[in-house]
N, CA, C and O atoms as a Maestro MAE file, in Angstrom:
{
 s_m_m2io_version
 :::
 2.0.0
}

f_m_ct {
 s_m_title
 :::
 protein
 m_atom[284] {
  # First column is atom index #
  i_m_mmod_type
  r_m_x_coord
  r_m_y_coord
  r_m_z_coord
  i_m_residue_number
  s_m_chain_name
  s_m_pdb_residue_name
  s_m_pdb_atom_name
  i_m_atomic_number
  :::
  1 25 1.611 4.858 -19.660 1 A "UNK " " N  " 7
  2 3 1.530 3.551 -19.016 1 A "UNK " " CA " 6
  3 2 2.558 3.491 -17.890 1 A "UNK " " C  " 6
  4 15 3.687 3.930 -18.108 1 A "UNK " " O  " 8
  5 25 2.197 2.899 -16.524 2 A "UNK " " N  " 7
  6 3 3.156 2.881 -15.455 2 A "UNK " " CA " 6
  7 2 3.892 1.599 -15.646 2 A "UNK " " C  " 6
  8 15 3.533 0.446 -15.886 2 A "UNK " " O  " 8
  9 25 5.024 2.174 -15.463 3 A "UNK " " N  " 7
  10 3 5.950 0.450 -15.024 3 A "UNK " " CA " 6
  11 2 5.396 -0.175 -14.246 3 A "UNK " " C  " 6
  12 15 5.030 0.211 -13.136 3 A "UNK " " O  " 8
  13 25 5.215 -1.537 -14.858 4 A "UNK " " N  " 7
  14 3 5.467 -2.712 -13.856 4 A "UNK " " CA " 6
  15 2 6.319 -3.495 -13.374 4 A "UNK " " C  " 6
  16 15 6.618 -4.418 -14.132 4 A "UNK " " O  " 8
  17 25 6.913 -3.476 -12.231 5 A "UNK " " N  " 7
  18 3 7.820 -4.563 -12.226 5 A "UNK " " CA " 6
  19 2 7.540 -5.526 -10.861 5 A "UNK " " C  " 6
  20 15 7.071 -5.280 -9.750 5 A "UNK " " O  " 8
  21 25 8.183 -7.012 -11.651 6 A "UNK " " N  " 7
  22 3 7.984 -7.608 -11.186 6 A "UNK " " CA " 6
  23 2 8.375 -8.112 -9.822 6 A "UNK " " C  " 6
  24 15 9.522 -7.673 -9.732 6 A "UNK " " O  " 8
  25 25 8.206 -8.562 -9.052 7 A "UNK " " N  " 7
  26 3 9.196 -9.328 -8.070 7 A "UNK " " CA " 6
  27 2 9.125 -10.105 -7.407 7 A "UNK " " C  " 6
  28 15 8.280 -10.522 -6.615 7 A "UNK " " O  " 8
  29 25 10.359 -10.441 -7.804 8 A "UNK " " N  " 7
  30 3 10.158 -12.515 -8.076 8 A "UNK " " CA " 6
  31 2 11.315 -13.049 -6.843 8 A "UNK " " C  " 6
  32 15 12.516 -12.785 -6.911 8 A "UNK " " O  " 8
  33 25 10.744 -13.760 -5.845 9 A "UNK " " N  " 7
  34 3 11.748 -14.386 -4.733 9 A "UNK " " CA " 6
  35 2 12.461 -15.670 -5.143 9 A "UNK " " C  " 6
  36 15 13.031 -16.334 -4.277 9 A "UNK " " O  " 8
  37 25 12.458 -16.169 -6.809 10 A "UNK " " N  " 7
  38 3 12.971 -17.577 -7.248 10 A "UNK " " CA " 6
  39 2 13.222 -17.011 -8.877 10 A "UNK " " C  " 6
  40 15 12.302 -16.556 -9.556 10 A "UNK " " O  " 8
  41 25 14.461 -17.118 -9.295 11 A "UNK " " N  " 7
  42 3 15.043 -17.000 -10.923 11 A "UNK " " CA " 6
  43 2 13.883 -17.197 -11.484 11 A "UNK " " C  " 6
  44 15 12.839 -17.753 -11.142 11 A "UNK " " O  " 8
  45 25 14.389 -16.442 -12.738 12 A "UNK " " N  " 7
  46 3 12.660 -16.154 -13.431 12 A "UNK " " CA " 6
  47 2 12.915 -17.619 -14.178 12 A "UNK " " C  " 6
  48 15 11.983 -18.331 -14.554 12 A "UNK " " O  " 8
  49 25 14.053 -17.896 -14.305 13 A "UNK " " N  " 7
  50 3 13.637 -19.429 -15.408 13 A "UNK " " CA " 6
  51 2 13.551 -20.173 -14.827 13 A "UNK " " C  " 6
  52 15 13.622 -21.175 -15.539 13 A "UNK " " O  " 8
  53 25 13.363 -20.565 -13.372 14 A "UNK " " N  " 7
  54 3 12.788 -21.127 -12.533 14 A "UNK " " CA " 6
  55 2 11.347 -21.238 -12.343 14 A "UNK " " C  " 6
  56 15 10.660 -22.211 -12.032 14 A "UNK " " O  " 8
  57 25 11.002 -19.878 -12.631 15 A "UNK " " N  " 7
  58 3 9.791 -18.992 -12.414 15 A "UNK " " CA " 6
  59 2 8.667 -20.004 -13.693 15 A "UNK " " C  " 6
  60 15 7.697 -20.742 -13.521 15 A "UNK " " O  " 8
  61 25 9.562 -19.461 -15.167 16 A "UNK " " N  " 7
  62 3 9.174 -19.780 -16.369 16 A "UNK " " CA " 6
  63 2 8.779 -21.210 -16.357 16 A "UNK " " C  " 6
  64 15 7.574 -21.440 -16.254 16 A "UNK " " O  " 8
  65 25 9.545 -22.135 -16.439 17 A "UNK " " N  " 7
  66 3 9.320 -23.771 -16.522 17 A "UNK " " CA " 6
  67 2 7.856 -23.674 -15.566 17 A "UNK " " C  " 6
  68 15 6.839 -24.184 -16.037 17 A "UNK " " O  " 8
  69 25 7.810 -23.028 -14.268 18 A "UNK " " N  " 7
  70 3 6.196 -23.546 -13.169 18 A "UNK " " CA " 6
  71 2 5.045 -22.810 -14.061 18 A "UNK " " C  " 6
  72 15 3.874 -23.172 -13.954 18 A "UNK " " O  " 8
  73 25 5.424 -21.778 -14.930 19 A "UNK " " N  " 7
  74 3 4.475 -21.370 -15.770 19 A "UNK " " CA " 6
  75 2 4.189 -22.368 -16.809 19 A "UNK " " C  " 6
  76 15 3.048 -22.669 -17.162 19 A "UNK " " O  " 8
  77 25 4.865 -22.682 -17.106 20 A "UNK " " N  " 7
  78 3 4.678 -23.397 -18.075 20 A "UNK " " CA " 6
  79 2 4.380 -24.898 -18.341 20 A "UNK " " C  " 6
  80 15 4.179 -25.489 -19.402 20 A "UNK " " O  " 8
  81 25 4.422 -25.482 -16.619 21 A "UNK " " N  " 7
  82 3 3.496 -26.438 -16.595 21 A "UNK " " CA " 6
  83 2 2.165 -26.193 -15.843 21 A "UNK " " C  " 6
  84 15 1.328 -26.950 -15.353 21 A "UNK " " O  " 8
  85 25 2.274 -24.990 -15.928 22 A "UNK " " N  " 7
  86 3 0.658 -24.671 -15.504 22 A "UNK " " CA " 6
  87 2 0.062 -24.344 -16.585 22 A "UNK " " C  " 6
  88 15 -0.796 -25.160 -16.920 22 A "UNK " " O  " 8
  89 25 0.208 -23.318 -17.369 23 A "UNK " " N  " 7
  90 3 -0.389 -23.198 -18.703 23 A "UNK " " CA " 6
  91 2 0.369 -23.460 -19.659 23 A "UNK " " C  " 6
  92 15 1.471 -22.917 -19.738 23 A "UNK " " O  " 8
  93 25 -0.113 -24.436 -20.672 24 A "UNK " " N  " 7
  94 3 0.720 -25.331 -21.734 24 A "UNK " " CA " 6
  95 2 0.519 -24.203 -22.827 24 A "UNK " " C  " 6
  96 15 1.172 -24.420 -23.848 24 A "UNK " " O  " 8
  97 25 -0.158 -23.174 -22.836 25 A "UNK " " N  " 7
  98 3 -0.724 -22.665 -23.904 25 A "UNK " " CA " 6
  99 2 0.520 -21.614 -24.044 25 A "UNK " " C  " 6
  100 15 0.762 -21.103 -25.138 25 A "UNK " " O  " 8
  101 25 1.043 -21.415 -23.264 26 A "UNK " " N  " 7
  102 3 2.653 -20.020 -23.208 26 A "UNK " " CA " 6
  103 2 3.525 -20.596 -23.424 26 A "UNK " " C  " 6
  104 15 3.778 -21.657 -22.853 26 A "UNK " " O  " 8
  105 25 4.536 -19.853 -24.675 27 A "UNK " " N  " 7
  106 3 5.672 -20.717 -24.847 27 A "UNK " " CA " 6
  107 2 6.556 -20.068 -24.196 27 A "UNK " " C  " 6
  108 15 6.469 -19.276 -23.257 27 A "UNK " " O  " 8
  109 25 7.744 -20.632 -25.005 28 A "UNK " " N  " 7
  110 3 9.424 -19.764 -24.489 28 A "UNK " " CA " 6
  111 2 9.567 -18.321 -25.058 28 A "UNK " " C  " 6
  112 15 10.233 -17.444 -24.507 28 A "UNK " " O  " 8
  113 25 8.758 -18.142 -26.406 29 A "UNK " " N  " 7
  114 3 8.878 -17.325 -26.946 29 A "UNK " " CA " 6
  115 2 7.462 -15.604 -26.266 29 A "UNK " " C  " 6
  116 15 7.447 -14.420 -26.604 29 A "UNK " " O  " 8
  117 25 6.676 -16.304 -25.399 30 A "UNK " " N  " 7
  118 3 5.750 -15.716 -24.554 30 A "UNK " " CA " 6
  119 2 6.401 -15.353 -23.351 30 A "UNK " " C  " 6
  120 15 6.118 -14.243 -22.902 30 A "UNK " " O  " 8
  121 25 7.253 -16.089 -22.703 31 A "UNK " " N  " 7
  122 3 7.345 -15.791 -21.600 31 A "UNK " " CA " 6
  123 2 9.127 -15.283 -21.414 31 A "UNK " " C  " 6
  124 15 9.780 -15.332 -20.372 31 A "UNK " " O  " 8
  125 25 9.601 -14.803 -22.791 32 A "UNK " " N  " 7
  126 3 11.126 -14.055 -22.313 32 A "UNK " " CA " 6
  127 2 10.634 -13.165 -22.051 32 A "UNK " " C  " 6
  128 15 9.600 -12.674 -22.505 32 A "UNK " " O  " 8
  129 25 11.692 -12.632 -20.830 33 A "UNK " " N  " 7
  130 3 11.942 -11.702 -19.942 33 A "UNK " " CA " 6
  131 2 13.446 -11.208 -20.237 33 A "UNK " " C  " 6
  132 15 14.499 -11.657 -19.783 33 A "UNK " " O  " 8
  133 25 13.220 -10.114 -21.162 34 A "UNK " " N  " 7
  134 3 14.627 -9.443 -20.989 34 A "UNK " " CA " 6
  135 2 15.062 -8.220 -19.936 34 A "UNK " " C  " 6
  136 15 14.126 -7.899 -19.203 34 A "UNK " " O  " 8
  137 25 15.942 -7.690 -19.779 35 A "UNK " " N  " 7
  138 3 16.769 -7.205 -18.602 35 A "UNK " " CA " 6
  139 2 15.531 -5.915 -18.974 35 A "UNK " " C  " 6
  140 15 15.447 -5.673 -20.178 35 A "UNK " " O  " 8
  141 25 14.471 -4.990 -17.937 36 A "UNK " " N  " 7
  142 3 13.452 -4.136 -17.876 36 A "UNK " " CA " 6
  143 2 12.391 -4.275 -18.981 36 A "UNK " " C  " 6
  144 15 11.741 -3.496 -19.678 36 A "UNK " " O  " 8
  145 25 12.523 -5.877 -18.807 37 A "UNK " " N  " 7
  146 3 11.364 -5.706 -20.379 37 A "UNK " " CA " 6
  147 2 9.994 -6.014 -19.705 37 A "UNK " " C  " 6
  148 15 9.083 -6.171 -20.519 37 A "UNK " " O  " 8
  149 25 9.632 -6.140 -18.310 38 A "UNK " " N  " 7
  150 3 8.664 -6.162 -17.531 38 A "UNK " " CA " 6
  151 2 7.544 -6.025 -18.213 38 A "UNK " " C  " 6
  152 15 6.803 -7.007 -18.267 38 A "UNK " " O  " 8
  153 25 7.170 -4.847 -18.859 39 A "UNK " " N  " 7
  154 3 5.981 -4.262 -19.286 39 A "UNK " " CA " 6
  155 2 5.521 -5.045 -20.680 39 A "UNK " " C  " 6
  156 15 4.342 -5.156 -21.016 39 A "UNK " " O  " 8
  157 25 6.909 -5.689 -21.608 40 A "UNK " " N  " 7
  158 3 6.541 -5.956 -22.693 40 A "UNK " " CA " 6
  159 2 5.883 -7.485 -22.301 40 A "UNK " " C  " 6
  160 15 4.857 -7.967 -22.782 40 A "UNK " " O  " 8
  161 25 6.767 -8.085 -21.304 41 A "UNK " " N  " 7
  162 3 5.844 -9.380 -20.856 41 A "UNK " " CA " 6
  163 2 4.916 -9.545 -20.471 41 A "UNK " " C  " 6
  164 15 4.261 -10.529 -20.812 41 A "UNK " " O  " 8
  165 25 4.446 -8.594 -19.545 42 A "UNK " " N  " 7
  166 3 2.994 -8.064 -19.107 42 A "UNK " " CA " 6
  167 2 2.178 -7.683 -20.397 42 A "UNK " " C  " 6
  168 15 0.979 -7.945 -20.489 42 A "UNK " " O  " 8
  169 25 2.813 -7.121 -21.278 43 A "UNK " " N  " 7
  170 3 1.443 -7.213 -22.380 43 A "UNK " " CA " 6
  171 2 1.233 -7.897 -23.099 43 A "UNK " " C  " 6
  172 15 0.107 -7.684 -23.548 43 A "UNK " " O  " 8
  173 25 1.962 -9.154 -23.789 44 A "UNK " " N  " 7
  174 3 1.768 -10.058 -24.102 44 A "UNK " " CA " 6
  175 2 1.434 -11.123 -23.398 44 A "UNK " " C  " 6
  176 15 1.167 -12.063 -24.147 44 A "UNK " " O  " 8
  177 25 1.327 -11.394 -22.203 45 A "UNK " " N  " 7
  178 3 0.349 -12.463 -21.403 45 A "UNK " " CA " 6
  179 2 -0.904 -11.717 -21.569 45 A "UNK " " C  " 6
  180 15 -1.857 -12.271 -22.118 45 A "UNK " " O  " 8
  181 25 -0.996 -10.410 -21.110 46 A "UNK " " N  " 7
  182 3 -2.192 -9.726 -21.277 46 A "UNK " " CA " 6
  183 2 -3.083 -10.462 -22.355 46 A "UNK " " C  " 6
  184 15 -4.100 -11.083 -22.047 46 A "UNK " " O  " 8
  185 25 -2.593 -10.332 -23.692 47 A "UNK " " N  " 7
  186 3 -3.180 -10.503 -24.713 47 A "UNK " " CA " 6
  187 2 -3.483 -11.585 -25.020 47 A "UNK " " C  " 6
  188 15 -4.598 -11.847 -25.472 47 A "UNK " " O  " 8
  189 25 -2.586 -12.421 -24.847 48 A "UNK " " N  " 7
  190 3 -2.899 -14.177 -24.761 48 A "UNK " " CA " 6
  191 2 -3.681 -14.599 -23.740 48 A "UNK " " C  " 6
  192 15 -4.753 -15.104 -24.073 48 A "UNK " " O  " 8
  193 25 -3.406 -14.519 -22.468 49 A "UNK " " N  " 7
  194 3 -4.282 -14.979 -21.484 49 A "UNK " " CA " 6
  195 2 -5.318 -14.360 -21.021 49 A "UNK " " C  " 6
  196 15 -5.764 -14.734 -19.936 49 A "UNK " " O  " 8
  197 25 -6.127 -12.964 -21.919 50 A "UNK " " N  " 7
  198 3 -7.499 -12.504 -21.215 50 A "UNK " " CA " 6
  199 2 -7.344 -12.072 -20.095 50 A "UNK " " C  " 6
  200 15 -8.379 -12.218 -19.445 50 A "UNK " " O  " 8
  201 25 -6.261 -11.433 -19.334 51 A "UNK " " N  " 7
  202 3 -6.569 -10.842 -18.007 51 A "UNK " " CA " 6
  203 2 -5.981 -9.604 -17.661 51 A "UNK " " C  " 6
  204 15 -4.940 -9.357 -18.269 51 A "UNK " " O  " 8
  205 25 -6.407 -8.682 -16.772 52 A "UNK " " N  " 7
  206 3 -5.619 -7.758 -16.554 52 A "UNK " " CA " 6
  207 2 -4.056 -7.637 -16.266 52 A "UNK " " C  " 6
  208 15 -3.476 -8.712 -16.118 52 A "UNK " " O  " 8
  209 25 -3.528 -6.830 -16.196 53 A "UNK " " N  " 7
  210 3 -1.856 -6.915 -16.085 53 A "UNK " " CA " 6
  211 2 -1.875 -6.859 -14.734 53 A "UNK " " C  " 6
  212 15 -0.666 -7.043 -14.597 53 A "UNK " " O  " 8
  213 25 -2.229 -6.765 -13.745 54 A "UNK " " N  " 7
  214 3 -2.274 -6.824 -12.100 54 A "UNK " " CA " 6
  215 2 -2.786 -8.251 -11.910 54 A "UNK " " C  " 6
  216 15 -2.490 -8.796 -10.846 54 A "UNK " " O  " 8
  217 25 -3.717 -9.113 -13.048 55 A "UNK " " N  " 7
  218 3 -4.009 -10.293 -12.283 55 A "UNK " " CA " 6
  219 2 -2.849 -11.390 -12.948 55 A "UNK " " C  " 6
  220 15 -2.694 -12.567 -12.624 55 A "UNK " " O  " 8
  221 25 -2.209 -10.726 -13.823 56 A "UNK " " N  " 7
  222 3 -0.900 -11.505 -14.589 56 A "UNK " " CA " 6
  223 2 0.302 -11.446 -13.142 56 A "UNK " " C  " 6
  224 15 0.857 -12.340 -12.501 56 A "UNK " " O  " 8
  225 25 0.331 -10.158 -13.070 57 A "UNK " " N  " 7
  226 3 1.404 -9.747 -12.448 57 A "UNK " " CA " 6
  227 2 1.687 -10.484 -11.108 57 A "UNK " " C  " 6
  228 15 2.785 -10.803 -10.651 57 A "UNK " " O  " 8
  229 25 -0.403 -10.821 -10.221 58 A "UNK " " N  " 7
  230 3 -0.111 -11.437 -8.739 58 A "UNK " " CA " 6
  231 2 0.260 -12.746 -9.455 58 A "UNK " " C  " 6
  232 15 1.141 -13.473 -8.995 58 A "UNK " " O  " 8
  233 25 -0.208 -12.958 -10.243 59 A "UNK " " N  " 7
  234 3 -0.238 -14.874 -10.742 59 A "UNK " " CA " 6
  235 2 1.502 -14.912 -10.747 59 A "UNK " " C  " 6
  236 15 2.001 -15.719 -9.963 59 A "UNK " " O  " 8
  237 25 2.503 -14.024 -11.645 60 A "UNK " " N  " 7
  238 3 3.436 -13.879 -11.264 60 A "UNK " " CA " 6
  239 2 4.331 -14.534 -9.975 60 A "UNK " " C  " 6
  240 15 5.127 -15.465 -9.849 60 A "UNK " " O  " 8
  241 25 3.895 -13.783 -9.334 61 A "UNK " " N  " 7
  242 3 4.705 -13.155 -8.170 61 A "UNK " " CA " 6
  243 2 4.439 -15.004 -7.370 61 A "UNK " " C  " 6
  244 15 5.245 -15.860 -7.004 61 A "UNK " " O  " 8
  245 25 2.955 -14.949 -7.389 62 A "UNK " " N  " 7
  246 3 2.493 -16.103 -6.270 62 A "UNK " " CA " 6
  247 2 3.134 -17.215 -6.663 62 A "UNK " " C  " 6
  248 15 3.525 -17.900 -5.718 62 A "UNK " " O  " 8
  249 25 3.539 -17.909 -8.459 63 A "UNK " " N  " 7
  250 3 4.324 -18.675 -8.518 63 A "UNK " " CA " 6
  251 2 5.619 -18.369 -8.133 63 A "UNK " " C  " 6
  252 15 6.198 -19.310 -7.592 63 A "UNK " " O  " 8
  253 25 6.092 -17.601 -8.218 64 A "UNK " " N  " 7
  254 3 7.719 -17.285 -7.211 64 A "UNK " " CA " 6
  255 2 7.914 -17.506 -5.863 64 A "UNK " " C  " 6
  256 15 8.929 -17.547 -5.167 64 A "UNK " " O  " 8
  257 25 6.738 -17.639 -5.635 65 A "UNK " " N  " 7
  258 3 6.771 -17.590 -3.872 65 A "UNK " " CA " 6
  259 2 6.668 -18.775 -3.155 65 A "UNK " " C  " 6
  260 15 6.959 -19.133 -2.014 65 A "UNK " " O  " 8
  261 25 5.835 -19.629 -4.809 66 A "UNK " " N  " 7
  262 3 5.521 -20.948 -3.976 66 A "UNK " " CA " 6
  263 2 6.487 -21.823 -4.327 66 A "UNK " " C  " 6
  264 15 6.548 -22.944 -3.822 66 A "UNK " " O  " 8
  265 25 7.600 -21.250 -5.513 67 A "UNK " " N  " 7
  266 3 8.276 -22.211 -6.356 67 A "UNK " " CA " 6
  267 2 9.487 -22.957 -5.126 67 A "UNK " " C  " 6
  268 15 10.317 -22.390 -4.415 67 A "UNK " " O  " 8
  269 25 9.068 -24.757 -5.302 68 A "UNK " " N  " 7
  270 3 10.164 -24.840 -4.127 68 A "UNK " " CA " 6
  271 2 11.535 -24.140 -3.826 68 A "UNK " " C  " 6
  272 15 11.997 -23.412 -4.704 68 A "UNK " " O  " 8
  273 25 12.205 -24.302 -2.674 69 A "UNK " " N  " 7
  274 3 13.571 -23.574 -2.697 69 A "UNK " " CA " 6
  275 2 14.575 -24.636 -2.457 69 A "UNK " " C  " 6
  276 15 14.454 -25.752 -1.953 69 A "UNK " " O  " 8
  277 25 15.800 -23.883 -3.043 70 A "UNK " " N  " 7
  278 3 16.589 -24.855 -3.210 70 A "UNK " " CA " 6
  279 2 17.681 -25.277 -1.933 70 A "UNK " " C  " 6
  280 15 18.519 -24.478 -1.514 70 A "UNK " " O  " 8
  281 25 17.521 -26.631 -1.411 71 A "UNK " " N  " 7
  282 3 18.905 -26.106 0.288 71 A "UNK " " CA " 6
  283 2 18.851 -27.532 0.716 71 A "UNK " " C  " 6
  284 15 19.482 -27.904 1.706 71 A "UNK " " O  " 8
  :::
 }
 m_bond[283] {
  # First column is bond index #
  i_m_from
  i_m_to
  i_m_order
  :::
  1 1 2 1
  2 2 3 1
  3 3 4 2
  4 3 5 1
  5 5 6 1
  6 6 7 1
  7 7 8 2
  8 7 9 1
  9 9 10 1
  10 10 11 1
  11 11 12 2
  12 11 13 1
  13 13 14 1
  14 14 15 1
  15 15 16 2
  16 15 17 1
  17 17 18 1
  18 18 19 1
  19 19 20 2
  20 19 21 1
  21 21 22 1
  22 22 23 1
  23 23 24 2
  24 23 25 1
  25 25 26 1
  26 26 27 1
  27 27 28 2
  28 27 29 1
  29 29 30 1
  30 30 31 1
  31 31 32 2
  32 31 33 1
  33 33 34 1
  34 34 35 1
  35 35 36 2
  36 35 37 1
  37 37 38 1
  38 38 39 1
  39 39 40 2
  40 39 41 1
  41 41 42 1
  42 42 43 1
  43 43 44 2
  44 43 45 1
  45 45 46 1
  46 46 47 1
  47 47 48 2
  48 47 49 1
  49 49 50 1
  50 50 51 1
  51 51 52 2
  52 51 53 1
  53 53 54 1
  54 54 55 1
  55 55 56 2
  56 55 57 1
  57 57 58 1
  58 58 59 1
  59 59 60 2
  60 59 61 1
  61 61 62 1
  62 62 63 1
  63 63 64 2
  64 63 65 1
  65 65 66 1
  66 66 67 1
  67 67 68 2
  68 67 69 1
  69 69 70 1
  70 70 71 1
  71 71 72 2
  72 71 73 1
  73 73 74 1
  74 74 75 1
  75 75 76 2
  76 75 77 1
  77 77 78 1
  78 78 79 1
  79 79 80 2
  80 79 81 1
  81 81 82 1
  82 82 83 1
  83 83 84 2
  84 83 85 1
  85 85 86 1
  86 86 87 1
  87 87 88 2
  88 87 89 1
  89 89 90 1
  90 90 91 1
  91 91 92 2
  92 91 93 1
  93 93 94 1
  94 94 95 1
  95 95 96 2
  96 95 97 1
  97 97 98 1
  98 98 99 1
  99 99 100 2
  100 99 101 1
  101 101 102 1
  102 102 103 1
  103 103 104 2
  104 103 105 1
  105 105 106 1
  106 106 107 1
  107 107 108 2
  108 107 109 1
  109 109 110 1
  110 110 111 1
  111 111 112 2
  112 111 113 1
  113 113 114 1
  114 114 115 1
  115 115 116 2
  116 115 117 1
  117 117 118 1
  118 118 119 1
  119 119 120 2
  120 119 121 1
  121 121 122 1
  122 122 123 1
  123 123 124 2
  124 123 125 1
  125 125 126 1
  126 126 127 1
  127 127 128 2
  128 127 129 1
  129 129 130 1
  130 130 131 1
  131 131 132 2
  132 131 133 1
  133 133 134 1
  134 134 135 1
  135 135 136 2
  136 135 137 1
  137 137 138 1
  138 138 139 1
  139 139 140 2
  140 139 141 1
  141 141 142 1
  142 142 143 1
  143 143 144 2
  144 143 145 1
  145 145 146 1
  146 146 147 1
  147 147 148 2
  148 147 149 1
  149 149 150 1
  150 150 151 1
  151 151 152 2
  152 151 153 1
  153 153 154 1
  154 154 155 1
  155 155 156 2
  156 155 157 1
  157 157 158 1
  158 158 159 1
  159 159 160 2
  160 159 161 1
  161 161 162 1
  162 162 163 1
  163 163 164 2
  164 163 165 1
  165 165 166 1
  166 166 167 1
  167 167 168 2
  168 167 169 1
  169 169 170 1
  170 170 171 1
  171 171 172 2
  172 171 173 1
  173 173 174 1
  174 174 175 1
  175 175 176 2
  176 175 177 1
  177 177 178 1
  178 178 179 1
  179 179 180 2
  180 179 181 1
  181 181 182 1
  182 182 183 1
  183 183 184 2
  184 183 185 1
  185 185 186 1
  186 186 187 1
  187 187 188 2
  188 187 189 1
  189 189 190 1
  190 190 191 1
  191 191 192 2
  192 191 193 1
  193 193 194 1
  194 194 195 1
  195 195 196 2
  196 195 197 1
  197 197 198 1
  198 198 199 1
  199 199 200 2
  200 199 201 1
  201 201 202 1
  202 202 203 1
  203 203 204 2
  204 203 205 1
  205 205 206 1
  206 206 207 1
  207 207 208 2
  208 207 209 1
  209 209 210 1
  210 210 211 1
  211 211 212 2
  212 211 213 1
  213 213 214 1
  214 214 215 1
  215 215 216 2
  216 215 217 1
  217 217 218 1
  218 218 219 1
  219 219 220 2
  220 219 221 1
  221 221 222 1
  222 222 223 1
  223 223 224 2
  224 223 225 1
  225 225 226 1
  226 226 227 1
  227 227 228 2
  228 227 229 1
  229 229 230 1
  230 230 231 1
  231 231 232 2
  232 231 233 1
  233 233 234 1
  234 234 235 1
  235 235 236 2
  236 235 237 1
  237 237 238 1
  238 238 239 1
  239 239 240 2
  240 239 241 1
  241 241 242 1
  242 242 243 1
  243 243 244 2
  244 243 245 1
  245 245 246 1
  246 246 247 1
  247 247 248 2
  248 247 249 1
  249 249 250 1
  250 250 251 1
  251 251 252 2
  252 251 253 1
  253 253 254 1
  254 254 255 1
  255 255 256 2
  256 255 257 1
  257 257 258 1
  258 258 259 1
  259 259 260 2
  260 259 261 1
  261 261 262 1
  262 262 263 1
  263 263 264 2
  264 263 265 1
  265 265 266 1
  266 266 267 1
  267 267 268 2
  268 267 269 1
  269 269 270 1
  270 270 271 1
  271 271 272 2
  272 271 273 1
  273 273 274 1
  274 274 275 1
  275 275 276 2
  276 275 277 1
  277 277 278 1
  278 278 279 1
  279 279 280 2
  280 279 281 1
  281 281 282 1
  282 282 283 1
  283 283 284 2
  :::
 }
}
């Protein structure tokens, strides 16, 4: 299996909370992210949310990008 990693332009618990008012169905306990645990988060959305790990991964990224910034 290839690494995935993520990359995120806004703190992932920044990241986490916009996930998580987008899908109510992921908890806290779904969406830790420990220090290279990339792949293990990617497979557990996998499994919960029905989708490939590339369409987890853009869904990812695109909430980081859109998440307001702070200034």
């Amino acid at each position: 299996m290839e690494d995935q990693f993520l990359h995120l332009e806004t703190p992932w618990n920044e990241v986490r909370e916009r996930i998580k008012e987008n899908n109510i169905d992921l908890t806290d306990e779904d969406l830790d992210l420990q220090p290279g645990g990339e792949n293990e988060l990617l497979s557990k959305l996998e499994s919960k949310m029905h989708k490939s790990r590339d369409e987890i991964r853009i869904w990812i990224e695109s909430i980081s990008s859109n998440a307001p910034q702070a200034g």
